[in-house]
C-alpha positions as CSV (number, residue, x, y, z in Angstrom):
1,X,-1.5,-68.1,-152.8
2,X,2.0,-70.2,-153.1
3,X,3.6,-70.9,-149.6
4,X,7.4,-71.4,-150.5
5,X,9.4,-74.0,-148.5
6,X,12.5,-72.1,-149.4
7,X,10.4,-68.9,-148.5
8,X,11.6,-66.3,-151.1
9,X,11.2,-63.4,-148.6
10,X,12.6,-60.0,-149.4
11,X,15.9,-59.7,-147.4
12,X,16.1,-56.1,-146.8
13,X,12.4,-55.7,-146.1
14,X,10.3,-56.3,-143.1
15,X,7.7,-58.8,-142.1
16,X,5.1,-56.9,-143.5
17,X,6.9,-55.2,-146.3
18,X,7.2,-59.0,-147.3
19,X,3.1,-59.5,-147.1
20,X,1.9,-56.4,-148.5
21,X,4.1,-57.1,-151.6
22,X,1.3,-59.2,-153.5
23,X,-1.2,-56.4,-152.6
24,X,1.0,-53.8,-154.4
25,X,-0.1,-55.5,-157.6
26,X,-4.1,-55.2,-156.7
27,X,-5.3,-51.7,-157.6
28,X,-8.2,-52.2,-154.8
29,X,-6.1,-51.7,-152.0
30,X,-4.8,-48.0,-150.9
31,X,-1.6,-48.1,-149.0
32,X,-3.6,-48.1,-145.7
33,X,-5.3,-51.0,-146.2
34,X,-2.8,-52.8,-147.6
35,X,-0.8,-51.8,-144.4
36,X,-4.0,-53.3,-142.3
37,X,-4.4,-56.4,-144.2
38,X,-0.6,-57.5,-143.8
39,X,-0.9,-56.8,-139.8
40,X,-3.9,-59.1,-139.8
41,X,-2.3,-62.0,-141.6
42,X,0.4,-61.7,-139.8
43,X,-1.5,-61.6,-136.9
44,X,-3.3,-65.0,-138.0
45,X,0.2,-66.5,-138.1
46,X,1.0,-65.8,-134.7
47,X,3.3,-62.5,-135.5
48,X,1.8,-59.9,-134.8
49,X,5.1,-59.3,-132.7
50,X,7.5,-59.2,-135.3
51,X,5.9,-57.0,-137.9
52,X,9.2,-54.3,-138.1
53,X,11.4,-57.6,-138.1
54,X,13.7,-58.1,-140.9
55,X,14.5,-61.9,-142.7
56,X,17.8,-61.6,-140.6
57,X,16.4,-61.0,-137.3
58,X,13.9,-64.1,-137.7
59,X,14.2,-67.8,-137.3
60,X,13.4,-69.9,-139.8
61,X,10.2,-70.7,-138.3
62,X,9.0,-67.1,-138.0
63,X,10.4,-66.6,-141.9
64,X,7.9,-69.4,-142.9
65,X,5.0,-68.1,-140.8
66,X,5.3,-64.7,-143.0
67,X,5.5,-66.6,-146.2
68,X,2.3,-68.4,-144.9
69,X,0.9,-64.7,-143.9
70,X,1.8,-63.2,-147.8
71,X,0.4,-66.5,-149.6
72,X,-2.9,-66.1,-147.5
73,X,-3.3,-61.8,-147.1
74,X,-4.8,-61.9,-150.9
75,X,-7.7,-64.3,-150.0
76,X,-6.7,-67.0,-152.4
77,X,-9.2,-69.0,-153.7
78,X,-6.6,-71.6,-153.7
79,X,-3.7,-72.5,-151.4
80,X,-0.6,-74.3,-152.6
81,X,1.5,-75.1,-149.3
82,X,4.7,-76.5,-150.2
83,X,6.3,-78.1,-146.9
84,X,4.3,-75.2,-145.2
85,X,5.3,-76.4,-141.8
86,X,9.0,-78.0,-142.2
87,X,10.7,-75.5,-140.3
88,X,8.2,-75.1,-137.6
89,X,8.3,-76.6,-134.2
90,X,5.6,-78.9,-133.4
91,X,3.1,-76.1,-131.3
92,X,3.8,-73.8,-134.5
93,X,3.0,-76.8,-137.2
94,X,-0.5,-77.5,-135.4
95,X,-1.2,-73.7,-135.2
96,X,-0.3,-73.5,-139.1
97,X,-2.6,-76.4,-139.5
98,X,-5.6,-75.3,-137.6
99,X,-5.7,-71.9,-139.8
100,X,-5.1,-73.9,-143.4
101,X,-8.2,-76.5,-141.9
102,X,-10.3,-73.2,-140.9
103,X,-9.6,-71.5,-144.5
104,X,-10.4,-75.1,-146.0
105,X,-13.8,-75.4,-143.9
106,X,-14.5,-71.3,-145.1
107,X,-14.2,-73.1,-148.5
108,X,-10.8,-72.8,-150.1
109,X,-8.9,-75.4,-151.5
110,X,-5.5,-76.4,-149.9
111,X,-3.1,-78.0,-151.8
112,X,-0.5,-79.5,-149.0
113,X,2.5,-80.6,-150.4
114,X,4.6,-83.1,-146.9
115,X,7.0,-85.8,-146.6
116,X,5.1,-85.9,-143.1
117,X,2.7,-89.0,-143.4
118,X,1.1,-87.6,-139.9
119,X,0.7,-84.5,-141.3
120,X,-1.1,-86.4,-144.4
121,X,-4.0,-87.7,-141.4
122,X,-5.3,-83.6,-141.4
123,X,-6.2,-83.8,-144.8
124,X,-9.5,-84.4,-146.7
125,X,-7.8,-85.7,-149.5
126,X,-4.1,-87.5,-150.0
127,X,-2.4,-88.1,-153.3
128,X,0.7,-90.1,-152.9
129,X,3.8,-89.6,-155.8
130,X,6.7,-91.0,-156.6
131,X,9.0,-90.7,-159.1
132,X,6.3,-88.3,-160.8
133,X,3.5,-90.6,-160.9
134,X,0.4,-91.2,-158.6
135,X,0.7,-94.2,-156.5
136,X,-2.1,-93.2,-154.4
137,X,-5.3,-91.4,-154.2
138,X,-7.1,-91.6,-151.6
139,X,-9.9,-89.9,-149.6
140,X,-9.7,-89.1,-145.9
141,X,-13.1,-89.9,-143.9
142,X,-11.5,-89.9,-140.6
143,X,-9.8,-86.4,-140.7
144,X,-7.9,-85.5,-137.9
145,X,-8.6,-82.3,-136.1
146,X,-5.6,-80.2,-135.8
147,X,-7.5,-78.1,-132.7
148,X,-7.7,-81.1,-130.8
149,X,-4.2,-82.1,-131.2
150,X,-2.6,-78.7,-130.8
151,X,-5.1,-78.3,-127.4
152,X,-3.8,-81.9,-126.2
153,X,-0.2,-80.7,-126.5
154,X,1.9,-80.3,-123.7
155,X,2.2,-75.8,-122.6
156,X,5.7,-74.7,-123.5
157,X,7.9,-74.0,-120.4
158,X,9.2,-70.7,-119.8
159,X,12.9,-70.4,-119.5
């Protein structure tokens, strides 16, 4: 599953228009479950909310949450999250990160791709580039939970 920083969401189509979309091109899926399966991802991404919502009636943040929900409603084997949680708020970013290390612990491979060093400490593994080249590869033995830090996170005030 590809997470998009730029998104590439359908304009004129809803939330989860946008996630069943990948599921149109697997024959094992009737049009119910494909319907089922996007509400759950979506769901997963903290949208369940939102699911008649077009690309213009979403913030940025929400826009990447579906792309996160459409990478992920296949059940990828492998995850390639490209700035996955640059247009999130900090509450949203931890929420993203505690599903991609829950999918990671269920045994899928996350590729994470950050200018965030912080983000870098909720990793198994970093590989550092520049210029095209690795400077740096590195394992991560003191990962960083992302459940304990979204938990130890101040509750957003109602306005």
């Amino acid at each position: 599953g590809f997470v998009f920083q730029t998104y590439n969401l359908l304009p004129k189509t809803t939330a989860i228009e946008n996630v069943e979309l990948p599921l149109m091109y697997n024959s094992d899926y009737s049009a119910r479950e494909r319907r089922e399966k996007a509400i759950k991802a979506l769901q997963a991404v903290g949208l369940g909310d939102r699911l008649e919502h077009k690309s213009n009636q979403m913030s940025g943040g929400q826009m990447q949450r579906v792309a996160i929900a459409r990478a992920l409603v296949n059940d990828p084997a492998v995850v390639l999250a490209d700035e996955a949680t640059g247009n999130l708020d900090t509450r949203t970013s931890f929420e993203m990160l505690v599903l991609f290390q829950e999918l990671y612990k269920q045994g899928h491979t996350i590729i994470f791709v950050t200018h965030n060093p912080e983000i870098a400490e909720y990793a198994s593994r970093n590989i550092n580039l520049r210029d095209g080249k690795i400077r740096e590869d590195t394992i991560n033995t003191n990962i960083k939970s992302a459940a304990e830090a979204l938990a130890a996170l101040p509750m957003p005030q109602d306005d």
